[in-house]
mmCIF file of the C-alpha atoms, coordinates in Angstrom:
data_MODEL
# 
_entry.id   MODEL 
# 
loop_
_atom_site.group_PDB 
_atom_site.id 
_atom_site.type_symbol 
_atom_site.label_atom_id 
_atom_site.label_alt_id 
_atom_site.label_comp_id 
_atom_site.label_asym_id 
_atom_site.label_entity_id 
_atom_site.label_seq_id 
_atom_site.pdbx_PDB_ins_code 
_atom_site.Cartn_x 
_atom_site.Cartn_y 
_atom_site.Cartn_z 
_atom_site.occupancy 
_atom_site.B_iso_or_equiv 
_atom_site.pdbx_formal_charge 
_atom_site.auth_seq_id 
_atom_site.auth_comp_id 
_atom_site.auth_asym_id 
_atom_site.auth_atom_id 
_atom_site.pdbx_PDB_model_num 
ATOM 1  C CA . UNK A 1 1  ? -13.659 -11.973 -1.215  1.00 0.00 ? 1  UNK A CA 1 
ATOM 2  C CA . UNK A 1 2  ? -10.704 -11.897 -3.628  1.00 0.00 ? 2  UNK A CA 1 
ATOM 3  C CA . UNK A 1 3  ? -12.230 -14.720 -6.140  1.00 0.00 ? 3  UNK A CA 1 
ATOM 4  C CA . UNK A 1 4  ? -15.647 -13.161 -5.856  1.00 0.00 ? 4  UNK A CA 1 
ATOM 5  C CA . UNK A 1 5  ? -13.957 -9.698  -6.809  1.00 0.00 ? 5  UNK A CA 1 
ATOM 6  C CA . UNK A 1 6  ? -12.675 -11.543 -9.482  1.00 0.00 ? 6  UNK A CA 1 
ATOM 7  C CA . UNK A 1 7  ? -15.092 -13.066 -10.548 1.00 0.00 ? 7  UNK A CA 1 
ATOM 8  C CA . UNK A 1 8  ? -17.426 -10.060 -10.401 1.00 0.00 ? 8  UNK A CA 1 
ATOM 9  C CA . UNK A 1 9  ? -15.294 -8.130  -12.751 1.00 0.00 ? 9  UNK A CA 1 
ATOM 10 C CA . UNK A 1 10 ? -14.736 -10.626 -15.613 1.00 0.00 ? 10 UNK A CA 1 
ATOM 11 C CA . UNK A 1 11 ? -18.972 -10.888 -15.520 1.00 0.00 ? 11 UNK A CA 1 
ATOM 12 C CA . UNK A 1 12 ? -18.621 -7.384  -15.900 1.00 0.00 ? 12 UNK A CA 1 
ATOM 13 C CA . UNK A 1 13 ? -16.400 -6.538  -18.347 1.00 0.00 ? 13 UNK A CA 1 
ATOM 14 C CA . UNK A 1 14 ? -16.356 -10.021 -20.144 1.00 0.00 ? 14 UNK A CA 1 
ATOM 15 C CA . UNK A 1 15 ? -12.937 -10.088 -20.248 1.00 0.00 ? 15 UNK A CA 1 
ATOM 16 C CA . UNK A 1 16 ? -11.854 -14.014 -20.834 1.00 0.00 ? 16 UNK A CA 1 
ATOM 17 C CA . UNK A 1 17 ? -10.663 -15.806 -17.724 1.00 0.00 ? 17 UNK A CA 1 
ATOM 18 C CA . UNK A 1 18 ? -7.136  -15.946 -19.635 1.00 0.00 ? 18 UNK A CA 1 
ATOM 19 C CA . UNK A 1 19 ? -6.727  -12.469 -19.908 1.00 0.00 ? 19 UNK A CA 1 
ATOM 20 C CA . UNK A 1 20 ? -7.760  -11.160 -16.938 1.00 0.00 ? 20 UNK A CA 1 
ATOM 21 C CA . UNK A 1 21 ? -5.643  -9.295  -15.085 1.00 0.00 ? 21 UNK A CA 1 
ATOM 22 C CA . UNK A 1 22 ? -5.207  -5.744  -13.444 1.00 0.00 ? 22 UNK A CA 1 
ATOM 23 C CA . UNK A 1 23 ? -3.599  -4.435  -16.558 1.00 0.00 ? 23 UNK A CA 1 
ATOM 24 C CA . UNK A 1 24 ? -6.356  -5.590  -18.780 1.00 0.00 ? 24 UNK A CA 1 
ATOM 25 C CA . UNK A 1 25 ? -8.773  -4.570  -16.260 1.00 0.00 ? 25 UNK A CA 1 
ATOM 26 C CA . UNK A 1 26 ? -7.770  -1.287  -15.833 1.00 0.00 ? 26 UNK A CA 1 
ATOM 27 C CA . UNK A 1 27 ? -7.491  -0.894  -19.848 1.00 0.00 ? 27 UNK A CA 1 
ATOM 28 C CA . UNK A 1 28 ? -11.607 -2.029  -20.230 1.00 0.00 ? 28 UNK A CA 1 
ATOM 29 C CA . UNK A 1 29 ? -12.735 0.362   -17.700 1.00 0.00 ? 29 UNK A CA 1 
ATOM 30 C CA . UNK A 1 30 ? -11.034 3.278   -19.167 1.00 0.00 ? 30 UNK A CA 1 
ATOM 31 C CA . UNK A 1 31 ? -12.473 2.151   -22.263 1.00 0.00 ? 31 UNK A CA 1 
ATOM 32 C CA . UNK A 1 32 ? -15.618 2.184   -20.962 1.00 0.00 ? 32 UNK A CA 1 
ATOM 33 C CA . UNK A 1 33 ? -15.776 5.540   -19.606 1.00 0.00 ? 33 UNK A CA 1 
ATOM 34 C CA . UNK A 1 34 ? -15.665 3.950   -15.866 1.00 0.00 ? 34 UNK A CA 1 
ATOM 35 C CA . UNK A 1 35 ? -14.369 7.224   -13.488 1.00 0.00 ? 35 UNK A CA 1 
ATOM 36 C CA . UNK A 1 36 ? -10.952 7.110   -12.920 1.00 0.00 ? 36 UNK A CA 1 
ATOM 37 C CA . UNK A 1 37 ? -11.459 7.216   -8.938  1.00 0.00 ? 37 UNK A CA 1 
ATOM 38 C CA . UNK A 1 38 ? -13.606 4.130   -9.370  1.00 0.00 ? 38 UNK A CA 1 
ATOM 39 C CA . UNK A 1 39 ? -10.504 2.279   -11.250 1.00 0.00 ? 39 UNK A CA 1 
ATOM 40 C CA . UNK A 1 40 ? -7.855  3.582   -8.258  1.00 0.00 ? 40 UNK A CA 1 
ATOM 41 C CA . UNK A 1 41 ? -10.595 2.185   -5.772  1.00 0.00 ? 41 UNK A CA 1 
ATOM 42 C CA . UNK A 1 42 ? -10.945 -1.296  -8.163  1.00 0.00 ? 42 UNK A CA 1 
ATOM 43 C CA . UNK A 1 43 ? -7.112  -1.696  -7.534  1.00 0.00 ? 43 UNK A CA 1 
ATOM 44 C CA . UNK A 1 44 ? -6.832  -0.666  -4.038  1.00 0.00 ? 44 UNK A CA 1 
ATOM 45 C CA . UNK A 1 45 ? -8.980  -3.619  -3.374  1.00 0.00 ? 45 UNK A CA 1 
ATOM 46 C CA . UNK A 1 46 ? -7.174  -5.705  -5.870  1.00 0.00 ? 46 UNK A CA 1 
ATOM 47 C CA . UNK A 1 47 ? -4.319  -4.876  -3.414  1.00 0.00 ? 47 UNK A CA 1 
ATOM 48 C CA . UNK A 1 48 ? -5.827  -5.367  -0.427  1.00 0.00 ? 48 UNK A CA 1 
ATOM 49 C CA . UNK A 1 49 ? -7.164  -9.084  -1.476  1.00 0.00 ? 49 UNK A CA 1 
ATOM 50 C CA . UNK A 1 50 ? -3.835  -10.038 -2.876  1.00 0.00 ? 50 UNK A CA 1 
ATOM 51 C CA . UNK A 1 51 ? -1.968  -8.656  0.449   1.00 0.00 ? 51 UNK A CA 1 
ATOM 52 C CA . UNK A 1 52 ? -4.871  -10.679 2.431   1.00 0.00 ? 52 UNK A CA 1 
ATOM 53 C CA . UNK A 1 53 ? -3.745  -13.429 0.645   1.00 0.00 ? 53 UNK A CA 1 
ATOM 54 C CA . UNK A 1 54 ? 0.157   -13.830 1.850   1.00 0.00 ? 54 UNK A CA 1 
ATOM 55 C CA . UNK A 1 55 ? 0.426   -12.083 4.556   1.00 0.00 ? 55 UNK A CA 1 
ATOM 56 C CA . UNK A 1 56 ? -0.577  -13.909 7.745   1.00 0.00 ? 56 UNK A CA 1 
ATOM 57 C CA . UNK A 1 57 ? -1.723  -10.748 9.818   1.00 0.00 ? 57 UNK A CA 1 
ATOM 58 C CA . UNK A 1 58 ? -4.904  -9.398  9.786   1.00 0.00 ? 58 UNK A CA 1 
ATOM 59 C CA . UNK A 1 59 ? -6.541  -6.337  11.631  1.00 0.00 ? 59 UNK A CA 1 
ATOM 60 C CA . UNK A 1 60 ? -10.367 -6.541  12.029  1.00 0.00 ? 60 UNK A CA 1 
ATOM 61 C CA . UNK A 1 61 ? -11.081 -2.916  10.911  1.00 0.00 ? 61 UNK A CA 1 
ATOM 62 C CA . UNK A 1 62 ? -8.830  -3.401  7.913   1.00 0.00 ? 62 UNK A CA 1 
ATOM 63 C CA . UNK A 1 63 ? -10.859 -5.857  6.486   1.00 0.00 ? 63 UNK A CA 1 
ATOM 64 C CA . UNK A 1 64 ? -14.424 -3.879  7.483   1.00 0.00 ? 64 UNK A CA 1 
ATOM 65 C CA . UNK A 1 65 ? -12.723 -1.317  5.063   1.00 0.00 ? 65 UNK A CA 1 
ATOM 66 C CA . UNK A 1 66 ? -11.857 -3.470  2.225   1.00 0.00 ? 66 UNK A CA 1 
ATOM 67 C CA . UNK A 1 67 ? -15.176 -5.453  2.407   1.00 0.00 ? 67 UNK A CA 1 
ATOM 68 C CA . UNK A 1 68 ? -17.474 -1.431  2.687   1.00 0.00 ? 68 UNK A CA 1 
ATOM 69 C CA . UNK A 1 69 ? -14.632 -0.529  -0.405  1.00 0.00 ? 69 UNK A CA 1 
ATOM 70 C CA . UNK A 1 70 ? -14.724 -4.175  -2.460  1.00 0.00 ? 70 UNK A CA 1 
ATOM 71 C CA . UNK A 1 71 ? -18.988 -3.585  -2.227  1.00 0.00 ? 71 UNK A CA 1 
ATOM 72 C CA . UNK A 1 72 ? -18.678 0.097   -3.321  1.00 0.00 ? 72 UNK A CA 1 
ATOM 73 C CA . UNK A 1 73 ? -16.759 -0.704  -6.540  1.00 0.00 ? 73 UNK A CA 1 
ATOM 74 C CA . UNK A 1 74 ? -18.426 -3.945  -7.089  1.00 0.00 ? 74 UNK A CA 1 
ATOM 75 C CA . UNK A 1 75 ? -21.908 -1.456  -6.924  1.00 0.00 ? 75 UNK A CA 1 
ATOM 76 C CA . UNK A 1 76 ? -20.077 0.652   -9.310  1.00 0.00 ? 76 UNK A CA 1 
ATOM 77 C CA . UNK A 1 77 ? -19.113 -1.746  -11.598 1.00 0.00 ? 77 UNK A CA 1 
ATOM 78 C CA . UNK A 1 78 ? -22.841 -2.785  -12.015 1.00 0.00 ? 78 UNK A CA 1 
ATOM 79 C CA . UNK A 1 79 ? -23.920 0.694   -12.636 1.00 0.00 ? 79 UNK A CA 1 
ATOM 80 C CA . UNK A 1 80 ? -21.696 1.723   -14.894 1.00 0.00 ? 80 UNK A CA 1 
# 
């Protein structure tokens, strides 16, 4: 989920693969007009992914809420 997420984003905002980052991110969606909560719920799942990542516990219903979150702002991102 994290790489698509990723990946998802620099289609979006065409930001090169060597630039993108949160900060840079973040920077292009405010530029773009994107609503702020949309860019607090782009790095809350940012988070989540990265925390996913490296730490080796995992509840179920926390990762049903990042997946229904990650497809909300991915949604948003497309409508935007």
């Amino acid at each position: 989920m994290n790489r698509v997420t990723w990946n998802k984003i620099s289609e979006r905002t065409n930001i090169p693969a060597t630039e993108l980052n949160k900060y840079n991110i973040v920077l292009h969606l405010e530029r773009m007009g994107m609503d702020e909560e949309m860019i607090l719920q782009l790095k809350s799942v940012l988070n989540s992914c990265e925390l996913a990542l490296y730490t080796p516990v995992h509840e179920t219903e926390d990762m049903i809420q990042v997946l229904a979150k990650t497809e909300f702002v991915l949604n948003g991102l497309q409508t935007s």
